[in-house]
C-alpha positions as CSV (number, residue, x, y, z in Angstrom):
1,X,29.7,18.2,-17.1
2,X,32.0,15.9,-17.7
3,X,31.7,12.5,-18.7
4,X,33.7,11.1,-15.3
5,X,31.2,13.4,-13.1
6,X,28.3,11.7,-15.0
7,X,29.9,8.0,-14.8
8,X,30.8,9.3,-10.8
9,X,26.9,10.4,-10.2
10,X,25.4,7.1,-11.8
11,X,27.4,5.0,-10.4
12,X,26.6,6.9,-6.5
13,X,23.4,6.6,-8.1
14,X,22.9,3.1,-8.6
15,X,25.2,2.7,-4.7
16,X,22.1,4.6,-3.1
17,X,19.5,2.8,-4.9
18,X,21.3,-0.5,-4.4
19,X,21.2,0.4,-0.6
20,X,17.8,1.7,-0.1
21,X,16.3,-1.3,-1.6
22,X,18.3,-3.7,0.2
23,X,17.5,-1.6,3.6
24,X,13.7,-1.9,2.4
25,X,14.2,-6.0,1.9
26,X,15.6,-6.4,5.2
27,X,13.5,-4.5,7.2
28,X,10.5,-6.4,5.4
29,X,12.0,-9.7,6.3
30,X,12.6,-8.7,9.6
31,X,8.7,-7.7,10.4
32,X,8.2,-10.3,9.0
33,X,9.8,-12.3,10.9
34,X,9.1,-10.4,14.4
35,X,5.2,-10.8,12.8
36,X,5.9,-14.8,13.2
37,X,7.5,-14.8,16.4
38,X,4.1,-13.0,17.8
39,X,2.2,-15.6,16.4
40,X,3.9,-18.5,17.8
41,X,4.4,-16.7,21.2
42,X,0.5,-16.1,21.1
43,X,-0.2,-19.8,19.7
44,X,2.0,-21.1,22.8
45,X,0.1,-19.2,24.9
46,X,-2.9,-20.1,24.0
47,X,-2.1,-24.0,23.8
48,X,-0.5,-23.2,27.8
49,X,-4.3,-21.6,28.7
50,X,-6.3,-24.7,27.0
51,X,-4.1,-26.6,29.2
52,X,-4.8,-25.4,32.2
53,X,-8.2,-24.9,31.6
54,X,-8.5,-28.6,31.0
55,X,-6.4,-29.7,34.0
56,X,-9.0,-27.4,36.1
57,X,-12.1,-28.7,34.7
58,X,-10.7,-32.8,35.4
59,X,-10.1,-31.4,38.7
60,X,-13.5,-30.2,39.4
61,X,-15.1,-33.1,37.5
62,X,-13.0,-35.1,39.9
63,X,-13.9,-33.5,43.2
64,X,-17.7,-33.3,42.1
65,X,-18.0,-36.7,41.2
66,X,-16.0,-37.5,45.3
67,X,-18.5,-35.4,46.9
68,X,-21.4,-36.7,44.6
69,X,-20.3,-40.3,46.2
70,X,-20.7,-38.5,49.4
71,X,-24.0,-37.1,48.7
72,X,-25.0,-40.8,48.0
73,X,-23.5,-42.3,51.0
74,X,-24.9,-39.5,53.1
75,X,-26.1,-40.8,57.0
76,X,-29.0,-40.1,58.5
77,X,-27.7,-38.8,61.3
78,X,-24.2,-37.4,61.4
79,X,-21.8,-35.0,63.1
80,X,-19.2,-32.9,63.4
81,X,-16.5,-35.5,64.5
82,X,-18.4,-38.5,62.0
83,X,-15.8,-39.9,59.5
84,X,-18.1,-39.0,56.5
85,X,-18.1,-35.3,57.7
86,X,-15.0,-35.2,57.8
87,X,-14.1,-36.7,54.4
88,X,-17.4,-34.8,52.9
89,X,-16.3,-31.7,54.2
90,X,-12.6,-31.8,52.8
91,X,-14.3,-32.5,49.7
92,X,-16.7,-30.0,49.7
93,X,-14.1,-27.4,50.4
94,X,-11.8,-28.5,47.6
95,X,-14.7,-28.3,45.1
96,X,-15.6,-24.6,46.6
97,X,-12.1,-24.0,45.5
98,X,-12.1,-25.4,42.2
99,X,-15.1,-23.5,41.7
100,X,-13.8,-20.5,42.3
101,X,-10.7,-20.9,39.8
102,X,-13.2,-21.9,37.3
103,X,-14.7,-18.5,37.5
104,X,-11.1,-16.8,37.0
105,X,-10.1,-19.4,34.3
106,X,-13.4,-19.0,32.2
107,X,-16.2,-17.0,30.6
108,X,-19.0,-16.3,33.4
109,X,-21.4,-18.3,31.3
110,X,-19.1,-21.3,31.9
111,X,-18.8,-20.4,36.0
112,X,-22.8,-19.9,36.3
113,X,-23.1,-23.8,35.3
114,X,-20.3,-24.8,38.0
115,X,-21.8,-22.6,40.3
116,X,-25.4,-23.5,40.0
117,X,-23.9,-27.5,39.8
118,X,-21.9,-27.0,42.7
119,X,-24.8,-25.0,45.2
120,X,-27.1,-28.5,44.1
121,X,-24.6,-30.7,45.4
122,X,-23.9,-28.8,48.5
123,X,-27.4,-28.7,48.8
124,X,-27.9,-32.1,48.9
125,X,-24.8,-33.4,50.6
126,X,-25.5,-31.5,53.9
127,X,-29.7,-31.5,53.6
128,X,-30.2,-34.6,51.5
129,X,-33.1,-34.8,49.1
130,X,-36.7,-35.7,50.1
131,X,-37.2,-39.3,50.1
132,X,-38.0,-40.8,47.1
133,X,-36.1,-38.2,45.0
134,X,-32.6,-39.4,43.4
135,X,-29.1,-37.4,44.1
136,X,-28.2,-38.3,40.2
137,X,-31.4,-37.1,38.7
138,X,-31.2,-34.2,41.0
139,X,-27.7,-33.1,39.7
140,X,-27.9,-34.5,36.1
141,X,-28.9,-31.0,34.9
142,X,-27.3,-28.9,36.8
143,X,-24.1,-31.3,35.8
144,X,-24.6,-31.7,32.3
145,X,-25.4,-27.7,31.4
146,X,-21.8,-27.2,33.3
147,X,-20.4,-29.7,31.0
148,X,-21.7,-28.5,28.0
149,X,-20.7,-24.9,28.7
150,X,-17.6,-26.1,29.4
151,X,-16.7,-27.9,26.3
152,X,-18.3,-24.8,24.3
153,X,-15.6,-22.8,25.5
154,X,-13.1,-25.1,24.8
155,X,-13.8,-26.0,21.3
């Protein structure tokens, strides 16, 4: 062969090697760069959740600590058509809500404490307590092991 063919085939050569390796470069850099997207996407996501999270539990620490003032305030006698029914009961129904998104919105272990919280309460907004027992002793555990659970999950 010829020394033009030889000069011709390394210089193709080098033009295919040249292109490979910069096809190679930018395909890494552009993983790469797909592989950092993910990540924020995922870290915006998970910043979005943690929010939420902690809107829902202020709102059920909110309506608990309404419909603990209720359980405090409760009559001796009451009905239906008495103003703190009716206030008590729109309360209670708004924490039954808030319960329930806390069972979508977090681990079980986090629900069973807002569940087991939230049956003491009802309990002793609509029976009361025996006398001589406290409302906020009664709760405190029940209350405290939900908040605990809670900020586990959120740490």
């Amino acid at each position: 062969m010829s020394s033009q063919v030889w000069g011709s085939l390394i210089s193709l050569g080098g033009v295919v090697l040249g292109g490979v390796l910069s096809y190679l470069v930018q395909h890494r850099t552009q993983l790469s760069a797909e592989r950092a997207e993910r990540q924020r996407q995922q870290n915006a996501l998970s910043e979005a959740r943690r929010a939420e999270r902690l809107a829902l539990l202020e709102r059920f620490v909110e309506v608990g600590a309404e419909a603990e003032r209720y359980a405090f305030s409760r009559p001796s006698e009451f009905d239906d058509t008495h103003p703190w029914y009716l206030k008590t009961q729109d309360a209670m129904n708004r924490l039954w809500v808030v319960e329930r998104l806390v069972r979508i919105q977090f681990p079980l272990a986090v629900h069973d404490a807002a569940r087991a919280y939230f049956l003491d309460l009802n309990r002793t907004v609509w029976e009361g307590l025996p006398d001589g027992e406290s409302v906020r002793d009664y709760l405190e555990e029940n209350r405290l092991a939900f908040l605990d659970a809670a900020r586990a999950v959120m740490d």
